[in-house]
N, C-alpha and C positions, 0 to 999 in steps of 0.2 A: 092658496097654499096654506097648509095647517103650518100651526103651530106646537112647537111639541110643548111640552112643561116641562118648568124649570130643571124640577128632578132628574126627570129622562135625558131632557140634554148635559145635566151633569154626570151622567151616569153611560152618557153613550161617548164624552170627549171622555171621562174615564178609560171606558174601554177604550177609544182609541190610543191616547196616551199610553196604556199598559202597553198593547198592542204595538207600539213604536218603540219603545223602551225595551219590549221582549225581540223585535225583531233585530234593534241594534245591538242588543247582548248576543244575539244569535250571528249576528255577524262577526262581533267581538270575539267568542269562540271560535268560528270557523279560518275567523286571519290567524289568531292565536295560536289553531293546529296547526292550520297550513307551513305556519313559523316554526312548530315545534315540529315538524317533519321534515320541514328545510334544515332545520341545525341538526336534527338526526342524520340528514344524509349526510351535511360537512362535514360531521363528527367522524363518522363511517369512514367518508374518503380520508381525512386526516389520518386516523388509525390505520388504515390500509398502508396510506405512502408512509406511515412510520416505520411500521412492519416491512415495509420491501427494505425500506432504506437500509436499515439496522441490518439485515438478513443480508444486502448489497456488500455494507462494509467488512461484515463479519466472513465472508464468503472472499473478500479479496483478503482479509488476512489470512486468514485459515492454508491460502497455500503453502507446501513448503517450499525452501527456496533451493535453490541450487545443489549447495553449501551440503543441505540437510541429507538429500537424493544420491551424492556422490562417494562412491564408496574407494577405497583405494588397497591394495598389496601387492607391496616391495619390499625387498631387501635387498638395498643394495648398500655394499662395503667401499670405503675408501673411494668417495668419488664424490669430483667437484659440486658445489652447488647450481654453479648452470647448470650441470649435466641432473640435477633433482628436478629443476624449472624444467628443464627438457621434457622431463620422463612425466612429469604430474604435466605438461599443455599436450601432449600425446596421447597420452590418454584418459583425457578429460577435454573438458570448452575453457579452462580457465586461461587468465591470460593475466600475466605478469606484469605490477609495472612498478619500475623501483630507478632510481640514479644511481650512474657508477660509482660516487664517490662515496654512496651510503651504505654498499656492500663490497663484500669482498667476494665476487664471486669463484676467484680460482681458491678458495677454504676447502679441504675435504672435509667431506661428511661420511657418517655411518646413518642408513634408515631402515628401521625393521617395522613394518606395521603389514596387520592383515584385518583387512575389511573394517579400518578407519577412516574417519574423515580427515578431508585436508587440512584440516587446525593440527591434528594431530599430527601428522607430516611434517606441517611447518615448527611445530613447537619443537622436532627433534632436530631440525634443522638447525636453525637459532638459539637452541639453549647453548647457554655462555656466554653469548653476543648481545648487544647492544640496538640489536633491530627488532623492530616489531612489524606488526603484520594486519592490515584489516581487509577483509573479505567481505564482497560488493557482490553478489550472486555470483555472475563467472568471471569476477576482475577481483585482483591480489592486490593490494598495494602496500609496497616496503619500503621503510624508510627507518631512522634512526630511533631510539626512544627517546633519546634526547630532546629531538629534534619535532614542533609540531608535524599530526601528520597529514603527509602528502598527500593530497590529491589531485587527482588527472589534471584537472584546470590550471594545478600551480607545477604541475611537471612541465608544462608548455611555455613556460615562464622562464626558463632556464635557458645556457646556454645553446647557441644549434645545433652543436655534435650530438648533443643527446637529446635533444627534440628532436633530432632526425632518425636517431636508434628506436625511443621511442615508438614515433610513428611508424616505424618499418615491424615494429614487432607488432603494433597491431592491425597493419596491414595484413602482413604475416596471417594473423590469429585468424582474420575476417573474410581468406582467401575460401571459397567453397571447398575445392581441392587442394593439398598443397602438392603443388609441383617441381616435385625432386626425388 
């Protein structure tokens, strides 16, 4: 077996050492892209589902609501307020919901509107009065101004003659046909 000299063998674990050194940096790099194209693609997917997200929420508000679509013309003179409830759930989806003791329903009213919305109806209803009014897509609910306002949850709270009116009127509303 030869021997090399000293030189040569410092010269040959040189190159090997480079050689080891150059191959572990080459690995160094290629973990490194590997990494740097793994967080390119999470990045990607992240932006993506941000993008639908945003786009998801924006898209459910953007509808309009009921309220907005519903257009109404009447005129009618001298006639009770139930008989306005009447005439706006006949010809509409809205559905009424208010205590006896918070309106007056047997009040005449005068209503003249063409091709407005039900705010504007109700506003001419109620000017003068003490009631107010908030509008739930196709649910009304009336109650006092005084008085916090009602809803559905705290109408059923109340005595049973009128949780049973109640009820019966959004049976009523909820019937597919109404039959009569």
């Amino acid at each position: 077996m030869a021997v090399l000299p000293a030189e040569r063998s410092k010269s040959v674990l040189t190159v090997i050492i480079t050689n080891l050194n150059q191959r572990k940096s080459m690995e160094k790099k290629v973990l490194s892209n590997k990494r740097k194209v793994k967080q390119k693609k999470i990045m990607r997917i992240m932006k993506m589902f941000m993008l639908f997200t945003f786009l998801g929420i924006g898209a459910c508000f953007a509808n309009q609501s009921y309220s907005q679509e519903t257009f109404f013309t009447f005129e009618l003179t001298n006639r009770t307020v139930e008989d306005v409830f009447s005439e706006i759930e006949e010809s509409s989806e809205y559905i009424f919901f208010y205590l006896d003791h918070s309106l007056d329903l047997s009040r005449k009213v005068s209503v003249k509107v063409k091709d407005q919305q039900v705010s504007a109806v109700l506003d001419q209803v109620f000017k003068g009065t003490d009631n107010q009014y908030h509008i739930s897509d196709r649910q009304i609910i009336i109650s006092k101004a005084s008085s916090p306002s009602v809803s559905p949850a705290r109408l059923f709270n109340n005595k049973p003659p009128e949780r049973l009116q109640v009820l019966c009127r959004m049976i009523w509303a909820l019937l597919p046909e109404r039959i009569l």
